[in-house]
Every structure is written in structure tokens, then in C-alpha cells.
C-alpha positions in Angstrom: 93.4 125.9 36.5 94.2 128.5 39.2 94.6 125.1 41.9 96.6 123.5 39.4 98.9 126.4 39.0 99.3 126.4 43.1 100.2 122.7 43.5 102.8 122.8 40.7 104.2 126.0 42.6 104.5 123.7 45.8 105.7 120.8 44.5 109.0 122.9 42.7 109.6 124.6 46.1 109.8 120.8 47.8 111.9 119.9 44.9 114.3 122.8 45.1 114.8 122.3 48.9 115.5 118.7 48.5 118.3 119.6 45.6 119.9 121.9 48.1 119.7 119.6 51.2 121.3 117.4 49.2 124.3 119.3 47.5 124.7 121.0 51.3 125.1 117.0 52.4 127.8 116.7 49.3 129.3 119.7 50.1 130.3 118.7 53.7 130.4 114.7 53.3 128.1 113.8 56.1 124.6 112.4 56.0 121.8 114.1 57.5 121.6 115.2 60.7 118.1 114.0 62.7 117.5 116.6 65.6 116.3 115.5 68.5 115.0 116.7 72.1 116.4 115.2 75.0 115.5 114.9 78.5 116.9 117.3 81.1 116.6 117.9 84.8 118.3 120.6 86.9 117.5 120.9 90.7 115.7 124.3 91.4 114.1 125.3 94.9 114.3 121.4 96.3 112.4 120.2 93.0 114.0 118.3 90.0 112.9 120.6 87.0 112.3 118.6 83.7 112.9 120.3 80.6 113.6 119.3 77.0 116.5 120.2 75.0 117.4 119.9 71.4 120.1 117.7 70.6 121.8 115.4 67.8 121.8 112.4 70.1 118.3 110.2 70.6 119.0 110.1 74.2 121.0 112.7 76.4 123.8 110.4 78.0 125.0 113.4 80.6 124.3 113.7 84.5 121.8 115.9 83.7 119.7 113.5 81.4 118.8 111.4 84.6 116.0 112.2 87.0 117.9 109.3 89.5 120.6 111.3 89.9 119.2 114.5 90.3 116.7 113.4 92.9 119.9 111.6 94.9 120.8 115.2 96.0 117.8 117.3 95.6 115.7 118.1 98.7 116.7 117.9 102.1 115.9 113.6 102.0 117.1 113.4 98.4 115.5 110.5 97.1 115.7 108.3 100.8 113.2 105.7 101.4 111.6 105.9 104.8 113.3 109.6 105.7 115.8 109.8 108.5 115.1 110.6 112.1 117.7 112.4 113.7 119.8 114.2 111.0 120.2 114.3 107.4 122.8 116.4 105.4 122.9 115.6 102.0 125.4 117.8 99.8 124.7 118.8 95.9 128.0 117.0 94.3 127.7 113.6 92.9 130.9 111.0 92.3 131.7 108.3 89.7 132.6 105.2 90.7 133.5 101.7 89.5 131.3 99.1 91.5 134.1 96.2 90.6 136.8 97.7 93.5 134.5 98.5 95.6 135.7 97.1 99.3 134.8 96.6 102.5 136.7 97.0 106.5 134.7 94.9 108.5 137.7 94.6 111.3 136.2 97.2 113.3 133.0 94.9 114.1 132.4 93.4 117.4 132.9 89.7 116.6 133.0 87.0 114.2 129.7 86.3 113.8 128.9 89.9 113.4 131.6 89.8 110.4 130.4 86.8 108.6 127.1 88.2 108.9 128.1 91.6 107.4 130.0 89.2 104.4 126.2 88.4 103.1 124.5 91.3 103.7 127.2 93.4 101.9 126.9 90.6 99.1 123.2 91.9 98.7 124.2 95.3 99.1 126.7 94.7 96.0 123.8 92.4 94.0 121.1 95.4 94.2 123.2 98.0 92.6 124.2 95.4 89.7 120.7 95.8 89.1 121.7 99.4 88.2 123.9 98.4 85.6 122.0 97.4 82.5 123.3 96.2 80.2 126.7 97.3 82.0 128.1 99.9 84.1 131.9 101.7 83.4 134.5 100.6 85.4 136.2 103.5 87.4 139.5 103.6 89.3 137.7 105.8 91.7 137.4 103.0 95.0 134.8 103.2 97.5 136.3 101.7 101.0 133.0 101.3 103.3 134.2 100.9 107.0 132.0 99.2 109.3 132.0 99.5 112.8 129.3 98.0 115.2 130.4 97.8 119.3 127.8 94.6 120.4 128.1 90.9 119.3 125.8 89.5 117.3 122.4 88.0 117.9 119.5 87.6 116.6 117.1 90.0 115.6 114.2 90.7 117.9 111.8 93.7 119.2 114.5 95.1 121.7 117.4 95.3 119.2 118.8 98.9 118.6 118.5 99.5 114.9 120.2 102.9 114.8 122.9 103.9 112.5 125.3 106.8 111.5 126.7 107.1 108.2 129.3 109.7 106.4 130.5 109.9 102.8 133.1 111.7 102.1 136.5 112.2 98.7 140.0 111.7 99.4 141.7 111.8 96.5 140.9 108.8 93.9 138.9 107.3 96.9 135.7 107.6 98.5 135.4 107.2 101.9 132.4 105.7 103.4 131.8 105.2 107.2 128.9 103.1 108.8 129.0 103.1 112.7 126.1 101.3 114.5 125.7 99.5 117.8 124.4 96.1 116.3 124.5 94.1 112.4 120.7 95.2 111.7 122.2 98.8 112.4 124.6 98.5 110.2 123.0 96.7 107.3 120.1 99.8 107.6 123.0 102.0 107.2 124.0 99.8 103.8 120.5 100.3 102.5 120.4 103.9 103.0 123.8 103.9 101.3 122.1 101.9 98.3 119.4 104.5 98.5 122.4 107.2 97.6 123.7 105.4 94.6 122.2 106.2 91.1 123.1 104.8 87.4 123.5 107.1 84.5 123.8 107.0 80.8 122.4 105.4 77.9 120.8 101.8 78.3 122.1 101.2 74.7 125.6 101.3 76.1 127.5 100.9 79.1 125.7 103.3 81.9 127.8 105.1 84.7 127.1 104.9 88.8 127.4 107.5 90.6 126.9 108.4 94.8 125.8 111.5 97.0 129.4 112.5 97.6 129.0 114.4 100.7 126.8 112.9 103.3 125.9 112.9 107.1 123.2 110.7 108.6 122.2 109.9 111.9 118.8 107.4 112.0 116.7 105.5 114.3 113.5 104.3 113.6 110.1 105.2 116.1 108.5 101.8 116.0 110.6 98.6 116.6 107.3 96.4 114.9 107.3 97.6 110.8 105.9 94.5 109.7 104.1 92.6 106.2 101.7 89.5 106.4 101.3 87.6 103.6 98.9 84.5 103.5 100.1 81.5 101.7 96.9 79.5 102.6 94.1 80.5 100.7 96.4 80.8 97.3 99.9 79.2 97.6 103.3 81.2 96.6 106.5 80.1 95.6 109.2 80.4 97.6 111.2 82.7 95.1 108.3 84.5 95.6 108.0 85.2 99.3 112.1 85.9 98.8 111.3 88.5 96.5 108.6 90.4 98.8 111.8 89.9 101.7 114.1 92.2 99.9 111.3 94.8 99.1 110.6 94.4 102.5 114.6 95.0 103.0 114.6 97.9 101.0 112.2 99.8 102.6 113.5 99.0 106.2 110.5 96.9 107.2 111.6 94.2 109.5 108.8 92.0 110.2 107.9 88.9 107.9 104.5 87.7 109.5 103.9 84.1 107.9 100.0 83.3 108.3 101.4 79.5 106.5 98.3 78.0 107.8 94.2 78.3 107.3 91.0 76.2 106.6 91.8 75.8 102.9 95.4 74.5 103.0 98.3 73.4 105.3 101.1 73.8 103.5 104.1 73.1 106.0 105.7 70.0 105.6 106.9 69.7 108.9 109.4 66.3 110.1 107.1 65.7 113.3 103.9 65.9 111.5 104.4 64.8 108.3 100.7 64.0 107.7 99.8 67.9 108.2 100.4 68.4 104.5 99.5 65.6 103.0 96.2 66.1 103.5 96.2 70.3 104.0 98.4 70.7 101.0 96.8 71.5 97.2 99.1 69.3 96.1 103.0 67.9 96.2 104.1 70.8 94.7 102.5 73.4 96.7 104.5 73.0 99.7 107.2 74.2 102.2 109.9 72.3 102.8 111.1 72.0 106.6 114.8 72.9 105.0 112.9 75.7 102.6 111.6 77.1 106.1 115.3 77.4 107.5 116.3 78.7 104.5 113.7 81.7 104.2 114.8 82.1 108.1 118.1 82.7 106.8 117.4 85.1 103.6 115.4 87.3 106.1 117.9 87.4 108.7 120.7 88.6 106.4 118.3 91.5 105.4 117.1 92.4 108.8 113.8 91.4 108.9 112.6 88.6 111.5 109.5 86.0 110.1 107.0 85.4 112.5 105.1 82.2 111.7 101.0 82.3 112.7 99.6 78.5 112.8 96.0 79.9 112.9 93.9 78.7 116.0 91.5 77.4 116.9 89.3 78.8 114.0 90.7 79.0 110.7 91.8 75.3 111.0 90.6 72.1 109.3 92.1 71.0 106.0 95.2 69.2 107.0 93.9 67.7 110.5 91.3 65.5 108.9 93.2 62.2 109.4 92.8 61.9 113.1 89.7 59.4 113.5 91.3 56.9 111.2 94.2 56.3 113.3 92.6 56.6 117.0 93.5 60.0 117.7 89.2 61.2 117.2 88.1 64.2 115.6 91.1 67.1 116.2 89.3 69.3 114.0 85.8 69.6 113.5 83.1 70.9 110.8 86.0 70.3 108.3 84.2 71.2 105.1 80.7 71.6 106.6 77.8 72.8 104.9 76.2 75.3 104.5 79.3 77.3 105.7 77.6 80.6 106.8 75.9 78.8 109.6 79.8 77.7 110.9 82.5 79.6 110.1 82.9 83.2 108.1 84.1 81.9 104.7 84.1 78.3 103.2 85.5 75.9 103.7 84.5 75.9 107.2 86.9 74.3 109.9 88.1 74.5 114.0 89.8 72.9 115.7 88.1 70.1 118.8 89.3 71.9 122.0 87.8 69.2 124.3 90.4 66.5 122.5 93.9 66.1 124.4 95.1 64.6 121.1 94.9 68.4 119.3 97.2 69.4 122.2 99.4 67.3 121.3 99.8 67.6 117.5 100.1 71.4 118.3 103.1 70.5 120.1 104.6 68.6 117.2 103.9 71.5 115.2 105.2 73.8 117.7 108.4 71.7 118.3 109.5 71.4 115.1 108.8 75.5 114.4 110.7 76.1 117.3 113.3 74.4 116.6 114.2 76.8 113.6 113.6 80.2 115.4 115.7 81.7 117.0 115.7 81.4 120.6 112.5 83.3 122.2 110.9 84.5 118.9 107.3 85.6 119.2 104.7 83.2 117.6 101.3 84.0 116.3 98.3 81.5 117.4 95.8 83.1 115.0 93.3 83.2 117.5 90.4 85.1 115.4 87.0 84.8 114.5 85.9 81.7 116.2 82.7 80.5 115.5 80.9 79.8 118.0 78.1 77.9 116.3 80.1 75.4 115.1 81.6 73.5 118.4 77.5 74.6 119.6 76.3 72.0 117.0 79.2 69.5 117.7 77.6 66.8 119.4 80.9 65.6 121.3 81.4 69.0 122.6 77.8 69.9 123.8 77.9 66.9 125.6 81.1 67.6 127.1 79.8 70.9 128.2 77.0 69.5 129.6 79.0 66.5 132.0 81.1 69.3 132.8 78.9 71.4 133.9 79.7 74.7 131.3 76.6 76.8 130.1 75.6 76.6 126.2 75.8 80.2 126.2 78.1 82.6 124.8 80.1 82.9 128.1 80.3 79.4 128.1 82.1 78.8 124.8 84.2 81.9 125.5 85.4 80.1 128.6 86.1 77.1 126.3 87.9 79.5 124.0 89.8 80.8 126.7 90.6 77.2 127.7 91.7 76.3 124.2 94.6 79.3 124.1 95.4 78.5 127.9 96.0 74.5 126.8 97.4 75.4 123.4 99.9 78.0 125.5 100.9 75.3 128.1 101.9 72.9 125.1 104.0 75.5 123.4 105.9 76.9 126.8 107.0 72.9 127.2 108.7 72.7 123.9 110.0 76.2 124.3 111.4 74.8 127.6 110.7 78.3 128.9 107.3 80.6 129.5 109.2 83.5 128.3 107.8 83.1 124.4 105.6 86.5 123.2 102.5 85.3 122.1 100.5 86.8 119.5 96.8 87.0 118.8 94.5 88.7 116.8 91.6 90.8 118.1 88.7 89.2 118.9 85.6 88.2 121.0 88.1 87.3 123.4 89.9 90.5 123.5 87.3 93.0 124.0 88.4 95.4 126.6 85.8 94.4 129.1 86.5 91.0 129.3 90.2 90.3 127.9 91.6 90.3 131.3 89.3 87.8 132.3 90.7 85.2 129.7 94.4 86.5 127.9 97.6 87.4 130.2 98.9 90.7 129.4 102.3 89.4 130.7 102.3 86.7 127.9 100.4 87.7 124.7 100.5 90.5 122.7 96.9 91.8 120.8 97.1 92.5 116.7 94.0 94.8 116.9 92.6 94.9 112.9 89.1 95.9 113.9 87.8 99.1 116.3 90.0 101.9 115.7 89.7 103.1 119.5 90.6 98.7 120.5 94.3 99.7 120.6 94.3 102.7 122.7 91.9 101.0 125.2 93.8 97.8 125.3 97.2 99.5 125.5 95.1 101.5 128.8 94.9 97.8 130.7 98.4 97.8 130.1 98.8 95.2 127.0 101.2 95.2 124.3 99.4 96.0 120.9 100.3 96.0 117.0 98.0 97.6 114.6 96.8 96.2 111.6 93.1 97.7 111.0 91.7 96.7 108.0 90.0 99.7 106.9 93.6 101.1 106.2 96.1 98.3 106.5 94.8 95.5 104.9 95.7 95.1 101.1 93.0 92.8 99.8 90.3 95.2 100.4 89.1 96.9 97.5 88.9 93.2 95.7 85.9 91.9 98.1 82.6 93.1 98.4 81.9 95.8 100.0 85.1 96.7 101.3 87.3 99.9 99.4 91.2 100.0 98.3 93.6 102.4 100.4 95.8 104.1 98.4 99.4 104.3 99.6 98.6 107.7 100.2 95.8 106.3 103.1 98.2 104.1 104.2 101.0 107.2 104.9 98.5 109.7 106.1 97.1 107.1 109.0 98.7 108.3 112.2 99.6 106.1 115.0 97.3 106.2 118.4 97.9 108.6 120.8 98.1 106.3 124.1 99.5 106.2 127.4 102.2 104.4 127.3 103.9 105.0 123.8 105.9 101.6 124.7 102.9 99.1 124.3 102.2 100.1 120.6 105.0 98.1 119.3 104.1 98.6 115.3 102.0 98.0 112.8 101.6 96.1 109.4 100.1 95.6 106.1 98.4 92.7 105.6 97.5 90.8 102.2 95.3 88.2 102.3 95.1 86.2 99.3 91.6 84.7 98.6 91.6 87.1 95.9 95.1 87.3 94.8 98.1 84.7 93.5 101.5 84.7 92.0 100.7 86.2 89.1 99.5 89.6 90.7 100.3 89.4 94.6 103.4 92.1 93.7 101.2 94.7 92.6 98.6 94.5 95.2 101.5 94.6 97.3 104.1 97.2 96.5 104.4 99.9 96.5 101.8 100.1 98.9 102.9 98.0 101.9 106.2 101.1 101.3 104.2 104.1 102.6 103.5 102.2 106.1 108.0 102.1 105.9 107.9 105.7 106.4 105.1 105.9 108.4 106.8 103.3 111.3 110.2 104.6 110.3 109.8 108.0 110.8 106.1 108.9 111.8 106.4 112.3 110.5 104.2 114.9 111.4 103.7 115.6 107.6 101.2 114.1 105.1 101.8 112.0 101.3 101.8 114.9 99.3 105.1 116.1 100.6 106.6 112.5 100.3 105.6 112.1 97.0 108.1 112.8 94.9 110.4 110.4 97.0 107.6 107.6 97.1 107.6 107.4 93.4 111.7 107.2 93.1 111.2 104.5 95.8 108.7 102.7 93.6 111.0 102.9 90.8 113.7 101.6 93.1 111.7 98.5 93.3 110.8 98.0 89.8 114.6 97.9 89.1 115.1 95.5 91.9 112.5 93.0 90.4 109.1 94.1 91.8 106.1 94.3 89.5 105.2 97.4 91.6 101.9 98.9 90.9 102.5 102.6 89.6 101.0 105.4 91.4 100.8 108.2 88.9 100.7 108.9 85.3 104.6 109.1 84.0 104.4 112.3 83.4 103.7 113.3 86.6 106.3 111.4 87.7 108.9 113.4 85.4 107.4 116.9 86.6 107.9 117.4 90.0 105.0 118.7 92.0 103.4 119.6 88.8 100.3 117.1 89.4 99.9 116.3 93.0 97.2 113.7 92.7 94.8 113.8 96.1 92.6 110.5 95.0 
């Protein structure tokens, strides 16, 4: 009885208080109010401060209710993606604007070409903050006038260009005056992408949201390495073009500049080049899975307008074999052999096996046909990559047209033999490319190898003419860099994205990637760089973005900048930079739980 009493007690109180909500909602004619708490960040010691507030709205539409804009201004960097060298001055007031009157004084660049090139790179620049404005941003009488001034005439990007910019932002009345000043286009346009990296979007994304910019800015920049590269393989798994377009303007947006293309492999040849049509119709996985010869140009172009250079590798002489198998049949004799051979571990390192014949002149001379037609697209003196890696000896040992060669020619069957052979091979293959350059001024790149041990790479590679990628022995660069070659690092212990997905092998976080510092040699000039590199037997289109990014990021900073600090103090602006790239169209990988990534410094995650 006594529980029976109790629950009629409770259930008259809930009636009573519902009567009286009511007449209170009659008395004042409104329905009822739903309280809410809203987001809320307020910059506090260099840190964005989150905070929840109670409000009547679902979402809190203000300048505060934004963690973009209060990381634009908040820290000494803000939220800058790699940080500035020289100096940075980044004032606490923020400015509305209206991205349709935006404009743009190009007529204090050096030349035409430098103008028409600035027309498409401050098209992108334009196309990346519409990306801002979703569903719609408010239109603002408030003008920003961006004056560009560079003092050399164009040309194409290469490894001595001066990438260095200055940039100011500044109010004058209604307007907002922004100046760019930089000795060359890729100066400029690095300038434009710091100036996207100062331009946040506010406001509900069930309206129309509001842009807004650092209003009082001062940068001067440079970057340490000229070499801030990303491979990606399109051999072992085959990407769409949009694709490879799409890791360009991450690459864009995190001021790396170097697009290395290993196109080719055992598995697949996917160019489809005019010289050599034959290539890949037999290397290709199918009609559909190739590149065009005018897709190539136009990639050449898309990169160039966002200041990064593609260097294409066709892999040599190992790492070659699907795509050269139709020699025999029409009198040209094996280019390539072991093509396919089995069992694979006794000739090569990874099915399908494949090298190509270095004792047949007719290899020489579809390399030049491949070379020509590649050439022919660069840009005047670009660096190649001939691949160059992981020969196997075994395989030309166990080729009975090359052992016999040997032999009549008098070469040993030992290992210094067939590195002489080797040696021959890049020496022949070199000769070939120089005459369709029509100069021997071409850098030539190569990847660490048998042949470029310290001891003996002087016997066989000219430090004049090729450059070493070193992605095994952590001590290889400073000891090649000591005989006075040029080196880029790409270790694969820390650089190489794929690991963590193979056997044996572990993933590097980005924060491995950041921390890595670059040798200490003695001649700072040889190290030109470094880069990522994602190899794709174990990735495709459907998840190469967040193996990728943000990862292939932290090296930015680290090449940009190489600051003397470690990840933990980048963090906060990593994670805006990751965001930055999720709203540009990247499937970025994310890095931290979101709530760490609301509360500053609140959860600093060391693994």
C-alpha cells in the first residue's frame, strides 16, 4: 500500500508540472524552448580552449563556435602547414570577406608567362577555399586585392629555383590588402598557399557559412631542402588519373614539390607511349588501366601549376619484364629475360620475376624510344630516375645467352663480374638517354644498391651525372655524400608508407616521420631532400589516400622547415592540416580520437 501511495504522489507532481509548463507556454504564446550546449573556443596562453555553453540554438553560429578560426590566429604559426623559416607575425583580429570580389594585380610580375601562369594557380587558389563554403558562403562587400609581384621570368620548376616568398595582410577601409612579393612563380604560388592556410569558414553548415582571414600578417619563408618529394607506384596496383591529381594538390597544400612517378615495374607497364606503342599492350592489366601519352602532358601540366615537378622512374634493369615480352616474335631476341620465371625466389625478390637482357643492343634501343618520347614532355633538363635497384644476380647467372656471352668475352661468373655487367647496363642505358636529350647534362637518379656501396660506387656510377636515393643503411647517405655525391633520402624504416602492411616490417606514424632528423654531413649541399614513398603491392584506389595522408604531411614540415623541435609541439597544427585535407577531398587517415582534437594539448598521444 505504502509503494502505492508513493507512485500516485509522483505521478501528480509530473502532472502538475506539465499543467504549469503548459499554461506558462499559453501565457507567453511560444512553444517550448529546447536548451542546448554549444561549442566554444577562446584562445588562452597559445592554446584554443574548448568549452561548452548553454544556448537556445543546436549549433553556436558565432566566431567563437569555430575551432578553424580560432586556431588561424592562435600560437605563434596559427594553424600554418609546414611553419615558416624566417619570420612569422600573425596578429589576433580576424576579417570577413566575400570570396566572389575577390581580385588579383598580377601587373607587377616579371613577364607574360609568369602572368598566365599565376591566372591558373590563382584559379586553384580560388577553387580550394570554395571548398570552405558548404553549402554556401555570405557574400561581403569587404574586397580582398592580392598584389603579386615576382622580379625573374618564368621557367620551369627545377632543384635550383628560389622558392622564397614574403607576404603581408593588412585593412584599408572596406578593403583588405594583401601583398605577395617573391623572386619566381613557385615563390609566389607558396605565398598563395600560405595565404589559403590563413582563411577559415564559419557558421552553421545548415545555412550559408561566413569566410574569414588573419587580418594582420607578416611572413617571410624559404624552405631548407629544395627535394620535398612523394613516390607513388602505379605498377603493382594501377590508379586513376583523377587519382594521382588528387595526391598533387595534397601534395600542393603541404608545399611538397616533387611528384616521383615509379609508372613502370615487373607486374605492369602502363605508359602508352607513341614510339613504343607495344610497351602496354602487353605490360598493361588491361585497356583501361593505362596512361595516355596526352594524360602524361596533362598531369605535367596540373603539377606544374601547383609547384611541384614529376619525376618519372622507368625501373631498370631489374624490376622489368611484363611489357617487353614481345621482342623474339619480331626479331628483336629476348630484351627482357626470366619474365615470369619460376620459382621466383631463386630470381628476383618478389613475383613476377623479370630483368632486363643487358647483353642485347635491341634493349638499348627501345629504352631510347621510351626515353624520347618521355623527354619530349619534360621540361628541358629534368632529372629522370632509371630504377636501378635490387638486381638479381641469379637470374642473368642462369641465362644461358648471357653466361655464354660472359664467357666469349672473357668476364668472370662471379659477383664482380655481373656487377661489371651491371655497371655496363646503366653506362649503355645512360649513353642512349644523353642522345635523345641531345645533351649529357640530364641528373640521373638511382636507387641504392649493390652498386652504390661506398666502397665500390666510384668504381661503377659518376658522381658528376647521377644522383643516389639511399632507402636502406642509415649511415649510406652521410658516407656517400663524403665521396662527394648528391643524395635524397628515402629509408624505408621511416619513409616508406607500405610498411606496416608486409610481413615483418612496422608502420611509422606521422609522428616518426616528423621526429626523423636529416644527416648531419659535410657538405649540407649534397643532401638535396627526402621523400615518402608508397608502394602499392598492398594498397589500391580504394585506400591508397589513407595510407598516404596525412602521413606523407609530417615529412612537409620536416623538409620545409627542419625544426629543431619534435611532433608533440606540432600537433595541434598537424591535425588542422589534416582537417585541411579532408575538406579539400582527401580521405585522410585521422590521427587522434576527436576529442583530442577539440582539446588542445589535453591528450598528447606519444604511440
Amino acid at each position: 500500500m505504502a509503494g502505492c501511495t508513493l507512485m500516485a504522489g509522483v505521478m501528480l507532481l509530473y502532472l502538475t508540472a506539465v499543467v504549469r509548463q503548459n499554461a506558462a507556454s499559453e501565457d507567453d504564446g511560444t512553444a517550448e524552448k529546447v536548451s542546448y550546449f554549444v561549442k566554444s573556443y577562446k584562445c588562452i596562453n597559445n592554446t584554443c580552449i574548448f568549452s561548452k555553453l548553454p544556448s537556445v540554438e543546436k549549433e553556436n553560429s558565432g566566431l567563437d563556435g569555430s575551432i578553424d578560426v580560432c586556431r588561424l590566429t592562435c600560437g605563434r604559426y596559427g594553424s600554418l602547414w609546414p611553419k615558416p623559416t624566417v619570420n612569422t607575425t600573425i596578429g589576433k583580429s580576424v576579417i570577413e570577406f566575400g570570396l566572389d570580389n575577390i581580385q588579383f594585380d598580377t601587373s607587377l610580375m616579371a613577364d607574360q608567362l609568369s602572368k598566365e601562369y599565376m591566372s591558373e594557380a590563382t584559379q586553384v587558389f580560388v577553387s580550394s577555399i570554395k571548398k570552405l563554403c558548404v553549402p554556401s558562403c555570405v557574400s561581403y562587400a569587404t574586397t580582398p586585392i592580392i598584389s603579386i609581384t615576382t622580379s625573374t621570368p618564368f621557367d620551369y620548376i627545377k632543384l635550383t629555383t628560389n622558392e622564397s616568398y614574403s607576404l603581408k595582410t593588412n585593412t584599408e577601409g572596406d578593403r583588405i590588402v594583401i601583398n605577395i612579393k617573391a623572386k619566381t612563380v613557385y615563390g609566389a604560388r607558396n605565398g598563395l598557399e600560405t595565404l589559403r592556410q590563413l582563411v577559415a569558414a564559419y557558421g552553421s553548415s545548415l545555412s550559408e557559412k561566413k569566410l574569414v582571414i588573419a587580418g594582420n600578417v607578416q611572413i617571410s619563408d624559404q624552405p631548407m631542402y629544395a627535394y620535398r618529394g612523394f613516390m607513388l607506384d602505379t605498377a603493382r596496383h594501377y590508379f586513376p588519373m583523377a587519382t594521382i591529381k588528387r595526391h598533387i594538390d595534397a601534395m600542393a597544400h603541404s608545399k611538397l614539390n616533387v611528384f616521383h612517378w615509379h609508372a613502370t615495374d615487373s607486374h605492369s607497364f602502363p605508359l602508352d607511349l607513341p614510339s613504343a606503342p607495344l610497351m602496354s599492350k602487353y605490360g598493361a592489366y588491361s585497356p583501361d588501366e593505362i596512361y595516355s601519352f596526352k594524360e602524361i602532358k596533362d598531369l605535367l601540366r596540373y603539377a606544374l601549376v601547383r609547384g611541384v615537378r614529376i619525376i618519372i622512374e622507368i625501373d631498370s634493369p631489374a624490376h622489368a619484364g611484363n611489357g617487353w615480352q614481345w621482342g623474339k616474335a619480331l626479331g628483336y631476341g629476348d630484351m627482357a629475360v626470366c619474365v615470369d620465371k619460376g620459382p621466383w625466389r631463386k630470381y628476383c625478390v618478389q613475383p613476377p620475376c623479370g630483368q632486363l637482357n643487358p647483353i642485347n643492343t635491341n634493349t638499348y634501343k627501345w629504352l631510347g624510344k621510351i626515353y624520347k618520347d618521355l623527354i619530349n614532355v619534360l621540361p628541358k633538363g629534368e632529372a629522370f630516375h632509371m630504377g636501378g635497384d635490387e638486381v638479381a644476380l641469379n637470374c642473368w647467372n642462369t641465362t644461358t645467352e648471357i653466361t655464354n656471352w660472359m664467357k666469349t668475352n672473357n668476364r668472370s661468373l662471379d659477383e664482380e663480374g655481373y656487377l661489371d655487367l651491371w655497371s655496363q647496363f646503366h653506362s649503355n642505358s645512360l649513353s642512349e638517354y644523353d642522345k635523345e636529350a641531345g645533351d649529357v647534362n640530364s641528373d640521373i637518379i638511382v636507387w641504392s644498391s649493390g652498386l652504390t656501396e661506398p666502397e665500390i660506387i666510384e668504381k661503377y656510377l659518376d658522381k658528376k651525372r647521377y644522383t643516389v636515393e639511399a632507402w636502406e643503411g642509415s649511415n649510406i647517405p652521410v658516407e656517400l655524400v663524403k665521396l662527394g655525391y648528391k643524395v635524397i633520402i628515402a629509408l624505408k624504416d621511416v619513409y616508406y608508407l607500405d610498411h606496416g602492411f608486409w610481413t615483418s616490417t612496422n608502420y611509422h606514424t606521422w609522428k616518426q616521420i616528423y621526429n626523423n632528423k636529416m644527416p648531419k654531413v659535410d657538405n649540407p649541399n649534397l643532401v638535396l631532400g627526402a621523400e615518402t614513398c608508397m608502394w602499392s603491392e598492398y594498397v589500391d584506389d580504394n585506400a591508397v589516400d589513407s595510407k598516404v595522408w596525412p602521413r606523407a604531411a609530417a615529412l612537409a614540415e620536416r623538409l620545409w622547415s627542419n625544426p629543431t623541435t619534435n611532433a608533440p609541439s606540432a600537433e595541434y597544427r598537424f591535425l588542422q592540416h589534416r582537417e585541411r585535407l579532408v575538406t579539400l577531398g582527401l580521405k585522410a587517415d585521422t590521427v587522434t580520437p576527436e576529442w583530442c582534437y577539440l582539446h588542445d594539448g589535453k591528450c598528447i598521444l606519444e604511440h
